[in-house]
C-alpha positions as CSV (number, residue, x, y, z in Angstrom):
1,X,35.6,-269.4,-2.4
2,X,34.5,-271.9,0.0
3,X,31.1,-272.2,-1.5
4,X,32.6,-272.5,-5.2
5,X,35.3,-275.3,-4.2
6,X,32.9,-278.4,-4.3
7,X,31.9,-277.7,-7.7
8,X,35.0,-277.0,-9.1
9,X,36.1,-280.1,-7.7
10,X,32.9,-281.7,-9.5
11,X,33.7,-280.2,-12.9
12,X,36.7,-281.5,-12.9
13,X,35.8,-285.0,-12.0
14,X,33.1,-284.3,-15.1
15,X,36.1,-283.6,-17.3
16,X,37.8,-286.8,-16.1
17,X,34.9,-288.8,-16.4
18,X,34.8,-287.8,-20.3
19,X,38.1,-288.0,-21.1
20,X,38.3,-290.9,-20.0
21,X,35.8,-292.4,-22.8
22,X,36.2,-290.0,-25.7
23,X,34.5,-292.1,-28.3
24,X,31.7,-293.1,-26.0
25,X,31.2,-289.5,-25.5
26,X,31.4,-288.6,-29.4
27,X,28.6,-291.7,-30.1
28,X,26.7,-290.4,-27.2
29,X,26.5,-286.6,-28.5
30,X,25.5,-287.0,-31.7
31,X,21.7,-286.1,-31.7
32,X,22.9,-282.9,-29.6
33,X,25.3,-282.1,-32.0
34,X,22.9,-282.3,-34.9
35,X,20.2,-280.3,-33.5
36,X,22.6,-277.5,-32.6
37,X,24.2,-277.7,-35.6
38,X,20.9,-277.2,-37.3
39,X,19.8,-274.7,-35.1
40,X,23.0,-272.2,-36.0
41,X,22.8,-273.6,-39.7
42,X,19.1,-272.2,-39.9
43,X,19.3,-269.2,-37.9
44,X,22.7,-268.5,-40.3
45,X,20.1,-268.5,-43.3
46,X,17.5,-266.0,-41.5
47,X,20.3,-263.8,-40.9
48,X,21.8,-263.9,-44.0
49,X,18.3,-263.5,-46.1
50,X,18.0,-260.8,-42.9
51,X,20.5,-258.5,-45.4
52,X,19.0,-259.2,-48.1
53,X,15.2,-257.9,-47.1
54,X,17.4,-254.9,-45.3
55,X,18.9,-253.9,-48.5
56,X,15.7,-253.9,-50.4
57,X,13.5,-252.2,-48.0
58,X,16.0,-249.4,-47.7
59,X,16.2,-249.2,-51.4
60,X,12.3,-248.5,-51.3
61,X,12.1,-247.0,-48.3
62,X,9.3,-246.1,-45.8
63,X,7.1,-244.4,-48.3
64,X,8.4,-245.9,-51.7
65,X,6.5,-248.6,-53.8
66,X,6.7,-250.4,-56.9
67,X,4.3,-251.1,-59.1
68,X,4.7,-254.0,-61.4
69,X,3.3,-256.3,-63.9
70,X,3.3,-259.6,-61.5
71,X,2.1,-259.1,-58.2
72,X,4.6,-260.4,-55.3
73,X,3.6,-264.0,-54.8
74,X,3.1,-264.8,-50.8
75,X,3.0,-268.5,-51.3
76,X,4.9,-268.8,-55.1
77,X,3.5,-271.0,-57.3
78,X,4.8,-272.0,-60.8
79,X,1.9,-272.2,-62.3
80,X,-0.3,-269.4,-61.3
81,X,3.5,-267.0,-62.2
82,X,3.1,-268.4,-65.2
83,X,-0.7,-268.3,-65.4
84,X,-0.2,-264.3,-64.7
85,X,2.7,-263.9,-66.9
86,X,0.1,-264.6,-69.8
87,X,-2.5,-262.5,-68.8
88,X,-1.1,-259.5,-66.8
89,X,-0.6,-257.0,-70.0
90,X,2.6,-254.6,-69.4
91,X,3.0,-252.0,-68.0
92,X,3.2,-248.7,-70.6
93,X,4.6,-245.2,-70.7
94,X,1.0,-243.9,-70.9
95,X,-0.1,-245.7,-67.9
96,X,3.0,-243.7,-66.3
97,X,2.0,-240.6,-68.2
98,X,-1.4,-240.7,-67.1
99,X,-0.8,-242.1,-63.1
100,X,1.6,-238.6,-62.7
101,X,-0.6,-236.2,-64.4
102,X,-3.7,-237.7,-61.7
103,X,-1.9,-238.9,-58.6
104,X,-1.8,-236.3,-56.0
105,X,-0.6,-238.2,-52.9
106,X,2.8,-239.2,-54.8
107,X,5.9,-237.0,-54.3
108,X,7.8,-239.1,-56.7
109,X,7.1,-241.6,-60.1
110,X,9.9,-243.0,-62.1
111,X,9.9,-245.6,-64.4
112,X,12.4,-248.5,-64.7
113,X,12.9,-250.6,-67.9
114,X,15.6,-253.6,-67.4
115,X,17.2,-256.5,-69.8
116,X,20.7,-257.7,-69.2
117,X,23.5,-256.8,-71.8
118,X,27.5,-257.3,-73.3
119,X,29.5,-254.1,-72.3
120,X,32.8,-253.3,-73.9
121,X,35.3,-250.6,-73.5
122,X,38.2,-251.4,-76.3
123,X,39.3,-255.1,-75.5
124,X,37.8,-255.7,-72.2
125,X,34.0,-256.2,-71.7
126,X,31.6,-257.8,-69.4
127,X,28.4,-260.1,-69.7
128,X,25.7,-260.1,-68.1
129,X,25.5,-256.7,-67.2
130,X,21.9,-255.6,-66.1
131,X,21.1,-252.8,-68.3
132,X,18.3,-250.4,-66.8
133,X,16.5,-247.7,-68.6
134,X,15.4,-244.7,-66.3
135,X,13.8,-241.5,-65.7
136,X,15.7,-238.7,-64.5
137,X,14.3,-238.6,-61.0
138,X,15.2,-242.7,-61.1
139,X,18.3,-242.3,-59.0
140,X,16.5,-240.3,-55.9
141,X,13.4,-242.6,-55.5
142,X,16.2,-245.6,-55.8
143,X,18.6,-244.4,-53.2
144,X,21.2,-244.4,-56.1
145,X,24.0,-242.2,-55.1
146,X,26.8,-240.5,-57.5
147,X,30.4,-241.4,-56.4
148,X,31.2,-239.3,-59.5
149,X,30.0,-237.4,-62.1
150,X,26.4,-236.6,-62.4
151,X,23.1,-238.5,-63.1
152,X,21.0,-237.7,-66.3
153,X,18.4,-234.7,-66.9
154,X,14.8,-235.0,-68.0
155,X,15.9,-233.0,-71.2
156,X,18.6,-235.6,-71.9
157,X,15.8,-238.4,-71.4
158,X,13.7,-236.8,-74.0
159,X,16.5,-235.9,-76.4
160,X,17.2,-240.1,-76.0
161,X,21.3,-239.1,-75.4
162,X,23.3,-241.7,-75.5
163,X,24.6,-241.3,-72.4
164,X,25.3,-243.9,-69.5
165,X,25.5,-244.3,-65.7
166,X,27.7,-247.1,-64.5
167,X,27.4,-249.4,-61.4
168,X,31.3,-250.0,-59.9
169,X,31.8,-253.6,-61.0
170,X,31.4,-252.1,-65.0
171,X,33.8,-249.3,-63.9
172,X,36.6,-251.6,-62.0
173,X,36.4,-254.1,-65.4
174,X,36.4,-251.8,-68.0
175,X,38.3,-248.6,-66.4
176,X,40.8,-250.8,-63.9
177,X,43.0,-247.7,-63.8
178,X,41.4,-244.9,-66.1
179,X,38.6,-242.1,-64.8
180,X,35.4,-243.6,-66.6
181,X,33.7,-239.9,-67.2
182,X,33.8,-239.3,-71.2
183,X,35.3,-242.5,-72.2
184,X,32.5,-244.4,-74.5
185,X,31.5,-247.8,-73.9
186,X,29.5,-250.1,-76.1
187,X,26.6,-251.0,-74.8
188,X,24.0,-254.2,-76.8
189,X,26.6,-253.1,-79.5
190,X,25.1,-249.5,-79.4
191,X,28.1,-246.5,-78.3
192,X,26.9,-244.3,-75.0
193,X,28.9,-241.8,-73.5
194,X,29.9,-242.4,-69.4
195,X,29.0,-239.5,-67.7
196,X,28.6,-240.9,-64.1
197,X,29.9,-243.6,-61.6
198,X,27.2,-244.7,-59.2
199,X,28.4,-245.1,-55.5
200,X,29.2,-249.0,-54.6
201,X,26.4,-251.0,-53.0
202,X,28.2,-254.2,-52.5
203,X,26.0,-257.2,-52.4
204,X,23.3,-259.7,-51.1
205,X,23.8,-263.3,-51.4
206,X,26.6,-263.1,-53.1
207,X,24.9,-261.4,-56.2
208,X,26.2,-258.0,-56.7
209,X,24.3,-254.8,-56.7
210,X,27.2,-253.0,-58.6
211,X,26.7,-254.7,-61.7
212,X,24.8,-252.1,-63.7
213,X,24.7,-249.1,-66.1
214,X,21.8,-246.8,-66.5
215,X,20.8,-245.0,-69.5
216,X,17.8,-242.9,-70.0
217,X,14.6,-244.6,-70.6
218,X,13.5,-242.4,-73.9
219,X,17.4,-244.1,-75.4
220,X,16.4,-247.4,-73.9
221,X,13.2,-248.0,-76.2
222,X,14.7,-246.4,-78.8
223,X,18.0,-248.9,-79.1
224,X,16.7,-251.9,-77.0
225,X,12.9,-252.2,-78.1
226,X,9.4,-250.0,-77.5
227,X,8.0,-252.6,-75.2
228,X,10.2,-253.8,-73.5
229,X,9.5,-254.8,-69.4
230,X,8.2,-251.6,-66.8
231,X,8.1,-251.1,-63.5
232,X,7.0,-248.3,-62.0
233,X,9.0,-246.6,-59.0
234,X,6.6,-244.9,-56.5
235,X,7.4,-242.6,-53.3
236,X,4.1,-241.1,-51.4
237,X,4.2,-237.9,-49.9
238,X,5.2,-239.4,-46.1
239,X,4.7,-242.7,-44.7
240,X,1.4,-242.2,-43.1
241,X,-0.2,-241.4,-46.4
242,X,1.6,-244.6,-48.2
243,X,-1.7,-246.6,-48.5
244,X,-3.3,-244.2,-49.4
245,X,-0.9,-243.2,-51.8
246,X,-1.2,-246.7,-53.1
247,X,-4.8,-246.8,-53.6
248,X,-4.8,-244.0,-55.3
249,X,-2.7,-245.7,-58.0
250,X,-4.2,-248.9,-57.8
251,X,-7.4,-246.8,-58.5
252,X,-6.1,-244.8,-61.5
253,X,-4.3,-247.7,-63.1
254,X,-7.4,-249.9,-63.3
255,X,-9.4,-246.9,-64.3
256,X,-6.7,-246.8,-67.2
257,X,-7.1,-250.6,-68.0
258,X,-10.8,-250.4,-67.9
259,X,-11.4,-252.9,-64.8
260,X,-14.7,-253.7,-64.0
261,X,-15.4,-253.3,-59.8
262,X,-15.3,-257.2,-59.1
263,X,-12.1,-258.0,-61.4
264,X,-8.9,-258.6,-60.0
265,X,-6.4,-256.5,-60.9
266,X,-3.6,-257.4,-63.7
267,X,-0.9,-255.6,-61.9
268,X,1.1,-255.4,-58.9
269,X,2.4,-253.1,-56.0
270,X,5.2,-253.8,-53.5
271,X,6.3,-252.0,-50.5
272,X,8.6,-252.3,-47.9
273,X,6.0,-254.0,-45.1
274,X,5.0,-256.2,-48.4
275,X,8.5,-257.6,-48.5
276,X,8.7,-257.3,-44.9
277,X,5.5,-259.3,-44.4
278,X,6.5,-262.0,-47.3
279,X,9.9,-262.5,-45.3
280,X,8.1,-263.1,-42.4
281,X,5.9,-265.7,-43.4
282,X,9.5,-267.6,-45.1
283,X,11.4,-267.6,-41.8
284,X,7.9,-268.8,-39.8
285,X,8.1,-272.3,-42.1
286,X,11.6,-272.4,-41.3
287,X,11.6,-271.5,-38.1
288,X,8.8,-274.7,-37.5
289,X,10.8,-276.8,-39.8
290,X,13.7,-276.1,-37.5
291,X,11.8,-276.1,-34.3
292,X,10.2,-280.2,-35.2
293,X,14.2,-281.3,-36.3
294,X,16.2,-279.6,-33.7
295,X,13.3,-281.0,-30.7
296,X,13.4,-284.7,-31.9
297,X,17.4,-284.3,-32.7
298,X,17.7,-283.2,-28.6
299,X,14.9,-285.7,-27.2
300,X,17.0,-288.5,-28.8
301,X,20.0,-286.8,-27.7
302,X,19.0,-286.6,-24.1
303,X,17.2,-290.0,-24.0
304,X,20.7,-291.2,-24.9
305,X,22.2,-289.4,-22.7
306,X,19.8,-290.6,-19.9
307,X,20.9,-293.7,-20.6
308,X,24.4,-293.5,-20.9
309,X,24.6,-291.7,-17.4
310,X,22.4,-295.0,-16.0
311,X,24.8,-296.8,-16.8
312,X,28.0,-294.3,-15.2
313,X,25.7,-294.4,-12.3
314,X,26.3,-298.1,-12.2
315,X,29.6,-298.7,-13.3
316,X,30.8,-296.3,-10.6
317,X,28.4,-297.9,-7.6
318,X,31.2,-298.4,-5.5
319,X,33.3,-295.1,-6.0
320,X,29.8,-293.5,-4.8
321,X,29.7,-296.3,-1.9
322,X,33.1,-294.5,-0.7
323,X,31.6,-291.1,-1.1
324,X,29.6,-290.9,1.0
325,X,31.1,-293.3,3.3
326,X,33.9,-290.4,4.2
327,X,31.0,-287.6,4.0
328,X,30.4,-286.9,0.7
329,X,26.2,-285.7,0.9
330,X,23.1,-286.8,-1.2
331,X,23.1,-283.0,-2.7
332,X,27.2,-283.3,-3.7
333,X,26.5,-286.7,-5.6
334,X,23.2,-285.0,-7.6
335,X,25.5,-281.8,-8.6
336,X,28.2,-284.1,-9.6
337,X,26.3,-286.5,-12.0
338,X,23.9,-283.4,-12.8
339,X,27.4,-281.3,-13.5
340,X,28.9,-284.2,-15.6
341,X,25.7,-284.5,-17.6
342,X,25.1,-280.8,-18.1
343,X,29.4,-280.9,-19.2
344,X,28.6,-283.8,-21.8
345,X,25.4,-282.4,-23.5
346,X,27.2,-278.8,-23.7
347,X,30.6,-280.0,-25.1
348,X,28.0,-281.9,-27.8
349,X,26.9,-278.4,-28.4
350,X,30.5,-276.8,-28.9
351,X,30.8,-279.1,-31.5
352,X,27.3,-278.6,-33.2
353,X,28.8,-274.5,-33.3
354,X,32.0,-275.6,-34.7
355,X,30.5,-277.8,-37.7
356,X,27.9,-274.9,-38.1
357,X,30.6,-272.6,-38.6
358,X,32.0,-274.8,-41.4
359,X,28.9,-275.5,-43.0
360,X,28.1,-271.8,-43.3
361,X,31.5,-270.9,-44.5
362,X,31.2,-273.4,-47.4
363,X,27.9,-272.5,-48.3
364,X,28.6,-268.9,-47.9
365,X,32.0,-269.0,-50.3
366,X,30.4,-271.9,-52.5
367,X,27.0,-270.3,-53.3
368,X,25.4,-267.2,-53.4
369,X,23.3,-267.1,-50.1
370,X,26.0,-264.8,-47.7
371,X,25.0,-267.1,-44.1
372,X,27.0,-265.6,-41.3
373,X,26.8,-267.3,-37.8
374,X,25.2,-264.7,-35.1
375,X,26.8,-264.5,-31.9
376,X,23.0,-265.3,-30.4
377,X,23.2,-268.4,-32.5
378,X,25.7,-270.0,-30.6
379,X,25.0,-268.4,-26.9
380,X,21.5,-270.2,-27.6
381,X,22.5,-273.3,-29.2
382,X,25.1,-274.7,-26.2
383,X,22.4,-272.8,-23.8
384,X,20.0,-275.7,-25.0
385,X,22.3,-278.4,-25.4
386,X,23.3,-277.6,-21.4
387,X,19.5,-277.9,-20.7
388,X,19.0,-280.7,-22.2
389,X,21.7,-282.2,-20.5
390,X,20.8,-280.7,-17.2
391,X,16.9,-281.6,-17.4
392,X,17.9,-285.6,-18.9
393,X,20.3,-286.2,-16.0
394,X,18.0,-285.7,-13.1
395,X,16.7,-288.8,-13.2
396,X,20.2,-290.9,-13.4
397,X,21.4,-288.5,-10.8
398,X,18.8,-288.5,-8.3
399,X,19.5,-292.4,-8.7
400,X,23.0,-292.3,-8.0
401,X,22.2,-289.6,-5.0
402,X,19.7,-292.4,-3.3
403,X,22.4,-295.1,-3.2
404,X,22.4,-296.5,-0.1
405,X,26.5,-296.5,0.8
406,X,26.2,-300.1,2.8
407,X,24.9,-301.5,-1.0
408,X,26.7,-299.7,-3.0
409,X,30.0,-300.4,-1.3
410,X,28.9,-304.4,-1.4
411,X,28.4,-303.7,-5.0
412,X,31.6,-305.3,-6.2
413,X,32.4,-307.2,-3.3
């Protein structure tokens, strides 16, 4: 306890020392209060887009992959989306046809056809709703689950019933209070009859994953169009034959297309270390981008700083003249200006958290991205700011330690 008393007396000199000149303080703190608060703001992002990559890759998981008509696009450019959007061809229910009769490394193949539509139930209906036309085996290589009812059979597909799966936003809209299985629901103005309720999903940045109904594919281009927009969903036999899984359909498709070795290919495939690997090159730029702000926001922060504790050092010549004139050592006036420095940077950080905190909770309930602040955030945003503090105030406490008392006592004499 012994030990501990000097510096709690120090600390609490600190906390005098910047009460004392609140605004001073404030001015003082800004850069540190910046560069936290963009620290937490960033790293709020990367966790936040952190769910999102979750979601998807346990949609796919380990062994699944799509294939798709526009490959996923490291760096995404406009133009060359657009330049592949023109010559990429769609994909086709014979290219499916012909990838499960010859793909032997593949457990699972479903297809997935998509376009958004109007659903109605009597006088309440939705927009917007993403209608998706499957394959019977659609729901197990998606990770769909069945809350209730069942999903559809490959004789249904092929028979094109008219019958739907709904996502939980469609059910709490249209069925508030009712049991959705057997009720009819129009659907792009075509009737289909509900025979299942998909388990809820929730969301990812703020864009719901419940917002769905599923009907099978052979009703979808039927009703909706005979070329309408494929994607192929893909699950190899474990995940140490995934590659090769996906060769093998890389392989057959451009057989099917007729590629000549050399050509690129007009297609797509996506896996789970694809999406991984894409979200890691994203939170590299903005980790940089946020590693060149926050470093010049705390250099100016502790520059200023510096200088600001220069000039305690001086204003308070004489109080360190008495000091050490009753006893006070060189080593108690470094901790105390190394204390009060250390105190001023970290309350800068403290406020950098609490402005971070309000800018994600705006952005979060004003947009979709959902940024949530990490406990890690903070512990390493007022860690910083305290080093900063602590490695800028050497120098102005060292000064004040060297005083000579005889001088500094004359100082205002």
């Amino acid at each position: 306890m012994q030990a501990i008393a000097p510096y709690r007396e120090a600390f609490s000199i600190a906390v005098r020392s910047l009460n004392a000149a609140k605004l001073r303080s404030f001015l003082t703190l800004l850069g540190v209060i910046l560069a936290t608060t963009t620290l937490i703001v960033v790293m709020s992002m990367v966790h936040g887009m952190d769910v999102y990559v979750a979601k998807q890759v346990s949609d796919m998981g380990s062994d699944g992959f799509r294939v798709q008509r526009i490959p996923l696009l490291g760096d995404f450019d406009p133009k060359k989306y657009l330049e592949l959007e023109m010559k990429n061809p769609k994909l086709t229910v014979e290219e499916f046809q012909f990838l499960k009769k010859h793909a032997d490394l593949l457990q699972g193949l479903a297809i997935e056809a998509g376009q958004s539509a109007a659903v109605h139930y009597h006088a309440a209906h939705l927009d917007g709703v993403s209608l998706i036309g499957a394959t019977a085996n659609y729901a197990g290589l998606s990770n769909i689950e069945i809350a209730s009812g069942r999903f559809l059979t490959e004789t249904e597909n092929q028979r094109r019933a008219a019958i739907a799966i709904i996502g939980n936003d469609v059910r709490e809209r249209l069925f508030p209070q009712d049991d959705p299985a057997g009720k009819s629901i129009l659907v792009g103005g075509s009737r289909f009859e509900v025979i299942g309720l998909a388990a809820k999903r929730g969301s990812v940045f703020g864009q719901s994953r419940d917002n769905f109904v599923i009907i099978p594919l052979g009703a979808f281009l039927k009703t909706f169009g005979a070329r309408p927009e494929l994607s192929f969903i893909a699950r190899a036999l474990d995940h140490d034959r995934l590659r090769a899984s996906q060769d093998e359909v890389r392989t057959g498709l451009r057989a099917f297309r007729r590629l000549r070795p050399g050509q690129p290919d007009n297609f797509g495939l996506m896996a789970s270390d694809s999406l991984v690997g894409l979200w890691d090159r994203l939170t590299g730029v903005l980790a940089a981008m946020a590693v060149g702000i926050v470093s010049i926001f705390m250099v100016v922060g502790g520059v200023v700083i510096m200088n600001i504790m220069l000039a305690t050092v001086v204003e308070r010549t004489y109080e360190i003249g008495i000091r050490k004139a009753v006893g006070a050592r060189s080593r108690d006036i470094l901790s105390q200006f190394l204390i009060e420095s250390s105190l001023l940077s970290a309350s800068g950080g403290l406020v950098g958290v609490g402005l971070a905190w309000i800018v994600a909770l705006t952005v979060r309930n004003g947009t979709s991205m959902p940024m949530a602040v990490p406990p890690s955030a903070v512990v390493l945003g007022v860690g910083i700011a305290t080093i900063v503090g602590l490695f800028f105030g050497v120098y102005p406490a060292r000064r004040a330690a060297r005083l000579d008392p005889i001088q500094a006592l004359r100082w205002e004499r």
